[in-house]
C-alpha positions, 0 to 999 in steps of 0.5 A: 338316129341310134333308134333307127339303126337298132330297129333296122337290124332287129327288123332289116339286118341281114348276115352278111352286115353282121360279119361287116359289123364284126371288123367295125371300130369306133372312130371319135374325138378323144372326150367322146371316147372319155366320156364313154358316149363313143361307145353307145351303139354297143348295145344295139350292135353286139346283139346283132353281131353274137347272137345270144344263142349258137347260131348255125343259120349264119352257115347258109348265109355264108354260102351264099355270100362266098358263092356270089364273091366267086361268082363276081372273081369269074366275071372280072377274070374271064377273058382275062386270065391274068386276073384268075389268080386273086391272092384275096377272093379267089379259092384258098385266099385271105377273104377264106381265113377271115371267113372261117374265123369269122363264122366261129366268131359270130356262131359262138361269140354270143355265149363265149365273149373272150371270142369277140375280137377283130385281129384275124390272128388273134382271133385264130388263137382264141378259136383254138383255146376255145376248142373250135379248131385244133391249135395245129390248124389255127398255127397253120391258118396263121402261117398262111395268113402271114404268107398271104399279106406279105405276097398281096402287100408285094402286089400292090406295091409294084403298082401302087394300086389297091390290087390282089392278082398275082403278076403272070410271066415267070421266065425271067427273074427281071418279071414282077413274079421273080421280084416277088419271089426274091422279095419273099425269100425264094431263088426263083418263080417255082419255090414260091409258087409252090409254097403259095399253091401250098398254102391256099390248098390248105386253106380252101380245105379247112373252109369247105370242111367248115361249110360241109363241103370237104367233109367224105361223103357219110351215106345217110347223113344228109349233112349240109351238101343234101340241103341244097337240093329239094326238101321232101314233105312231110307228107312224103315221109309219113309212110316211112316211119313207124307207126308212134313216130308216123303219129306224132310228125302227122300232128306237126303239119297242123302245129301252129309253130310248124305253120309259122315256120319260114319255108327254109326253117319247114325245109330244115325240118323236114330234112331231119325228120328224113334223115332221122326216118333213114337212121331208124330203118337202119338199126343206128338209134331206136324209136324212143329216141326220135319219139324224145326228139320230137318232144324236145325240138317242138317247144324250140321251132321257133328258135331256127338255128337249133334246126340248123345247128343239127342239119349242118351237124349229122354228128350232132344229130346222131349222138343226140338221139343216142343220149335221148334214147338212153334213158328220160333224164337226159331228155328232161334235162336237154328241155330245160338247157337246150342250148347244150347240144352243141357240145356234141360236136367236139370230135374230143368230147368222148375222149376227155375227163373234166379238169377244174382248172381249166373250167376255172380258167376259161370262166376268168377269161370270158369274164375279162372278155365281159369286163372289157366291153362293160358287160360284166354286171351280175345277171352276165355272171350268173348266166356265165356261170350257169352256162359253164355248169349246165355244159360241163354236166351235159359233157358228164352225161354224154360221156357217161351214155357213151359207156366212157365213164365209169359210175365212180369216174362219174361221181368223181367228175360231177364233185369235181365241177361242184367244187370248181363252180363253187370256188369261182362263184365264192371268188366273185361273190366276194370280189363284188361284196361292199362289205369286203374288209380284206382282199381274200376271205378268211373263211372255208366252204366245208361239204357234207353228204354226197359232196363230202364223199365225192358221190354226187350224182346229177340231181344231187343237191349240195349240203355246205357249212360256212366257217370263218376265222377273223378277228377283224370287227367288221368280220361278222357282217362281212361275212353274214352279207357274203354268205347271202350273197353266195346263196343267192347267186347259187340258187337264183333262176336267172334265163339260163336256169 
């Protein structure tokens, strides 16, 4: 029954099932399909799949479930060379760039719904719109791809048989390699070949970078290569930290929250703390901000993928301690969104400024995104809103931290995003509104104070007047109900903020 499948993956449901849930579609008679009960197992189905929070606890799952699909290649091929050469499971084949599209796909399509597709293609442009990949990596995954298809589609053909390995034997062009050559374009076996070695190199380049594998060796990192040894205790750490710090992770070994923790999660943890003890005898951040640290990451214990995000991220981690450490506010506020840290892995986000337009754009789309899949009520809006908004200031903030902005450039960008946030909010509102007698508003959001000025700060409020100018009877109700609406939906706490 649907009861029995949503409590089996809330309670059962394992990693890798949310990757296969990820390509699944609804196949239905037509009136199902009209009457929208095709589509009943979506609420069960899409929170299972994109987690309402990023989740980086997916990376471990994903190691092992590519470690066992290669480990099963070797089985098939040994003694049996002819099958070592898989254009689909073997390192840099096709299962590689659906893995790595699909693993940003399920870490951040819970919070950036204009993700959630299954063409991998078009997924692959969508990562890079969203700023996941650079577009010239996702351009090169595509061509890859496309190469990949055409070589396996030419395999099966030979035979007519559901089969990925490659043909051996290129020493005459009457062999099936040379077929699949000339087919493909090239004069002979070597051309191709290389072409093909080309490709997949790239290929199981960017994956290893992914799960950490590829990435130079950062000594002191810790990163997600030192997470498959052995994780010390915290007991073993105590004695290398300094004496406030020492203090505060002793009470964790008897904090409900640490005990409750799965062993993987307490490994997590203590990998961290580790790391971060490393970074504190180093000179890299000071004892305020692991102090900070711990104040953040001990209401969140029981939200594990904070834990992973910040093992696989030794960036993350770096950059997060230097925005605590530079002063109490960013603290407070990383308590209230802690959702945030996650733009601190964008290796553009130090270089960048905020443009509206582009906010704009990417809320239009992940509303269509919504719109497509029935999710589009108020409280999603709100919560997309208030995502965006939070995001963008954290961004603000950072930067500032980092001594890239100066305090005009901050004023200019903390205006720039109100006005930008406004003007969608107005937009919705008004496209919502049961009172709408036209289809654009005759009306002006004027700013006073700090907005005015295009001085506001980060804890500024916001000082607007509502005009209007319509002769329209029905104008001042219309208005009246708007201008309630825009209120409510600016000042409402909603689950995120």
């Amino acid at each position: 029954s649907q009861g029995a499948l949503e409590e089996y993956l809330q309670v059962q449901g394992r990693e890798w099932e949310r990757f296969a849930w990820l390509k699944s579609r609804v196949v239905a008679p037509r009136q199902a399909i009209e009457d929208g009960s095709a589509q009943a197992l979506r609420p069960a189905i899409l929170p299972f799949v994109f987690r309402r929070y990023l989740d980086y606890s997916v990376f471990d799952a994903l190691r092992l479930l590519h470690k066992q699909i290669r480990e099963h290649a070797a089985k098939r091929s040994a003694g049996r060379p002819e099958r070592a050469n898989d254009v689909k499971l073997s390192r840099g084949g096709i299962r590689e760039i659906e893995f790595t599209v699909q693993l940003l796909q399920v870490v951040r399509g819970g919070q950036f719904p204009e993700l959630r597709t299954r063409p991998t293609l078009q997924a692959l442009q969508r990562v890079a719109a969203a700023g996941l990949m650079p577009q010239a990596t996702a351009d090169a995954l595509a061509r890859a791809y496309e190469f990949l298809r055409r070589v396996e589609h030419r395999i099966q053909y030979l035979d007519d048989q559901q089969t990925h390995v490659l043909p051996m034997g290129c020493g005459d062009d009457d062999s099936d390699l040379g077929w699949i050559a000339h087919t493909m374009g090239y004069a002979d076996c070597c051309p191709f070949l290389h072409e093909l070695d080309t490709h997949r190199e790239l290929v199981a380049q960017e994956f290893d970078t992914l799960l950490g594998g590829g990435a130079p060796e950062c000594k002191g990192c810790a990163g997600p290569k030192a997470g498959r040894g052995p994780a010390p205790e915290l007991d073993d750490l105590l004695e290398q930290l300094p004496s406030r710090l020492r203090e505060r992770i002793d009470s964790w070994r008897r904090h409900p929250h640490v005990l409750a923790l799965r062993e993987d999660a307490r490994n997590r943890l203590s990998r961290l703390v580790a790391r971060t003890g490393q970074w504190l005898r180093e000179g890299r951040v000071n004892e305020e901000a692991a102090l900070r640290m711990a104040d953040w990451i001990e209401p969140l214990l029981r939200r594990e993928s904070y834990l992973a995000l910040l093992l696989e991220r030794p960036s993350v981690h770096e950059r997060l301690l230097r925005v605590l450490g530079a002063a109490r506010w960013p603290a407070r506020y990383l308590v209230q969104h802690p959702g945030v840290i996650d733009e601190l892995a964008g290796d553009a986000l130090l270089s960048e400024r905020f443009v509206a337009a582009d906010l704009e754009r990417e809320l239009e789309e992940r509303r269509n995104s919504l719109r497509i899949t029935g999710e589009d009520d108020d409280e999603a809006l709100l919560n997309l809103l208030r995502r965006a908004h939070h995001a963008e200031l954290f961004r603000t903030l950072a930067r500032d931290v980092e001594g890239r902005l100066s305090v005009e450039q901050v004023a200019d960008d903390l205006s720039a995003l109100a006005d930008a946030v406004l003007r969608v909010t107005a937009r919705w509102c008004w496209q919502r509104l049961k009172l709408r007698h036209r289809e654009e508003p005759q009306l002006a959001i004027i700013g006073y104070g700090k907005l005015g000025g295009k001085e506001l700060g980060y804890g500024s409020d916001l000082d607007i007047v509502f005009v209007y100018d319509d002769d329209d009877e029905r104008a001042p109700d219309a208005y009246a109900a708007f201008v309630r609406k825009l209120i409510n939906w600016l000042t409402i706490k909603t689950s995120e903020g």
